[in-house]
C-alpha positions, 0 to 999 in steps of 0.5 A: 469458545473465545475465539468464536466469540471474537469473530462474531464480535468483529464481523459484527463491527465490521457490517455496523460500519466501525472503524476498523480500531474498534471493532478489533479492540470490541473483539478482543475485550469480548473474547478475554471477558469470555475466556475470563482473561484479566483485561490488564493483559490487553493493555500490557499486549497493546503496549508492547505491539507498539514498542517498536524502533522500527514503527517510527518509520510510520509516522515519518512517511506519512508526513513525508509524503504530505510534504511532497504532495503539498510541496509540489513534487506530485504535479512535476512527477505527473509531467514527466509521466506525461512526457514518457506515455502521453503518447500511448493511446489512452495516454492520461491513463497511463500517465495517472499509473506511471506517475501513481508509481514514482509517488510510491516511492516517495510516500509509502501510503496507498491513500496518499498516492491515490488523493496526490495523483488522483487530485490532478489527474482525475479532473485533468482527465474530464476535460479531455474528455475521459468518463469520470467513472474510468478515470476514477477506476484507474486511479483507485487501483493504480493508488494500491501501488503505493504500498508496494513500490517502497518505502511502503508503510505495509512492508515496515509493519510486516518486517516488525511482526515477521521480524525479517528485515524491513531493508530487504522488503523494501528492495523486494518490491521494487521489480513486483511493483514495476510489474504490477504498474506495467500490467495496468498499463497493458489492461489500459492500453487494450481498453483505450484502443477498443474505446477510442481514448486518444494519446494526449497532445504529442504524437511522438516523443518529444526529447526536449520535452522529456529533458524539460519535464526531467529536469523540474522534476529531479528534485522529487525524482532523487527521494528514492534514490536518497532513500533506498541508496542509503538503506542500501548502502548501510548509511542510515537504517529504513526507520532513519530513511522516514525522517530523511525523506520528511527533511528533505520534502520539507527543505525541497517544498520550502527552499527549492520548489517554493511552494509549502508554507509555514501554516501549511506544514502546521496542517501537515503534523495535525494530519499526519498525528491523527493518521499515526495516532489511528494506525497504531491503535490499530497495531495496538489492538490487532496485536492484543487480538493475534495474541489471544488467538495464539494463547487460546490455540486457534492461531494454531489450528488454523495454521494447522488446518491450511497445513493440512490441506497444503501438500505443496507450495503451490496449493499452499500459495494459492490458497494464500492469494484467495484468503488475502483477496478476501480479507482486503474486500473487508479490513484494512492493508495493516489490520490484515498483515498484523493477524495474519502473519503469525498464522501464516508465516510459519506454515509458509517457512515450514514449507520452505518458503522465504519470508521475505517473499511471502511478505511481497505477496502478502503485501501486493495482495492486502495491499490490491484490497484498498480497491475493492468493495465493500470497504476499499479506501482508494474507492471512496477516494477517487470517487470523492475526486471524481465527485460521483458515486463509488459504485459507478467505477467498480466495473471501471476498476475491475479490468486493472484489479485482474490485470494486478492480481495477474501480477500477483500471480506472476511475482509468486510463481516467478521468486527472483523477481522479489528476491533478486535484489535482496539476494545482493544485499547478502 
């Protein structure tokens, strides 16, 4: 009975349009008064979801990656991006994916690619005479890559809940990322030719171009390589990498490319701490919310219930991607994984599925819900970008929302793909 209350409650909150913190939080304090659980017990569950070394990697990332798009790295990784593809038809879509995925692998966050990448193309874009509605529907899918190409903020708070490695997730979406943003680049390449939307102004490669772009932009360019290198190798663990990355976006914004300020990194730690401050309190309250499910048995009988109807891992994942997409059209990446997980993971691992696989999965899926409505953040994003309703680029966006969930697809059918990489890690 407390369980049904808990979902009322929150679906409830979810259609007022509260945020996503409270109305989980709301949920879990109606379903303990109904069970007659003592509410000291949410606290104490509260607390202990956030005691994490691992969850200091959040923060880090997130100041990280507004030091590199206020620093200046995001506008050079859009020239290089322009000097590998604004040849193709439809070039500065192209450029808006490519350059979409060298941000991911410097701020972890899919809002944070969408507004760094989103803020110079999408005007860019109108003035070469691209609609505003197309350009901002690409943006918003192509800022979900963010989450996938690591360091990715999704991956350190599954690697928490499914207690896997967060080094391995992080090598194990690298090739699913890859795939995801070249998918997008094929669905763009055919919608430009039927369109009619030219390359940009080079009509074929330019070496001293791409030498020249390479060059201003090698300094953002080195983030990944620093970051992943190190975990990699052992050097420093994926929580350390976060306050590797905010140093060195720091130092290269300041020193090298000149262009952060003092009151600029000021307005940065403000923003970062109210953004750090909203996603722990939601990993604070989904965590108090997963573990009455679990005492009061439903985490079991869901489990129980897709156990059932699973007789294979391909029912078992497809049934997976369904619920996943669902679940992203109306809560958050972090809110979704965090609930999830602990009713998934053991029907996945019963069925000899990896951990880390799932988790790739799971997080391209969750992560592909930042772009679809209702509640798709990236939408509002772009389309504040764009300065035009959120409604007018959902058609736009739907031919690259395929094109990932094709990806998806691929990756879960195709294991090496995300496992290659971990598998030599040992």
């Amino acid at each position: 009975m407390s369980g049904v209350v808990a979902f009322i409650v929150l679906v409830v909150c979810l259609a007022l349009g509260i945020p996503i913190a409270l109305c989980i939080g709301g949920a879990v304090i109606a379903a303990f008064l109904v069970s007659g659980t003592d509410l000291l017990n949410m606290v104490l569950k509260m607390y202990s979801s956030c005691d994490s070394f691992t969850l200091m990697a959040i923060p880090f990332f997130m100041f990280a990656g507004a030091l590199m798009e206020t620093g200046g790295m995001s506008k050079r990784l859009v020239r290089f991006a322009n000097s590998l593809v604004g040849m193709i038809p439809g070039g500065l879509a192209h450029v808006q994916i490519l350059a979409s995925a060298f941000f991911a692998a410097l701020s972890g966050s899919s809002p944070a690619t969408t507004a760094a990448i989103g803020g110079i193309m999408i005007p860019e874009m109108e003035k070469e005479g691209y609609p505003a509605d197309f350009s901002a529907g690409v943006q918003a899918v192509a800022g979900t890559i963010g989450t996938i190409i690591p360091p990715s903020i999704p991956m350190v708070v599954y690697g928490v809940c499914a207690q896997v490695s967060v080094g391995k997730l992080f090598a194990a979406g690298v090739f699913p990322g890859l795939l995801y943003a070249f998918s997008m680049m094929f669905i763009v390449f055919i919608i430009s030719k039927k369109r009619g939307y030219r390359s940009t102004t080079y009509t074929k490669i330019s070496g001293s171009e791409v030498w020249a772009a390479f060059k201003d932009a090698i300094w953002a360019l080195l983030v990944p390589i620093i970051i992943l290198g190190g975990i990699y190798s052992g050097i420093f663990t994926p929580t350390e990498s976060g306050a590797i990355a905010a140093l060195y976006g720091l130092l290269a914004g300041m020193f090298i490319y000149k262009e952060l300020k003092i009151h600029d990194v000021i307005r940065i730690l403000v923003k970062a701490t109210a953004n750090t401050a909203m996603v722990m309190l939601i990993i604070a309250a989904a965590g108090a919310f997963t573990w009455h499910l679990t005492i009061a048995g439903i985490a079991d009988a869901i489990g129980g219930a897709f156990a059932s109807i699973s007789s294979t891992k391909a029912i078992f994942l497809a049934l997976t991607i369904v619920l996943l997409l669902f679940l992203g059209c109306f809560m958050e990446t972090l809110a979704n994984i965090l609930m999830v997980t602990p009713i998934m993971l053991p029907v996945a691992v019963q069925l000899g599925i990896d951990p880390i696989h799932y988790g790739i999965i799971m997080v391209m899926t969750l992560s592909l819900g930042m772009a679809t409505p209702p509640v798709g953040e990236n939408l509002y994003i772009a389309a504040s970008i764009a300065g035009i309703k959120f409604e007018k680029i959902i058609s736009n966006a739907l031919p690259c929302i395929i094109a990932a969930i094709v990806a998806i697809i691929l990756t879960t059918i195709i294991p090496p793909l995300s496992m290659f990489l971990p598998s030599l890690m040992g």
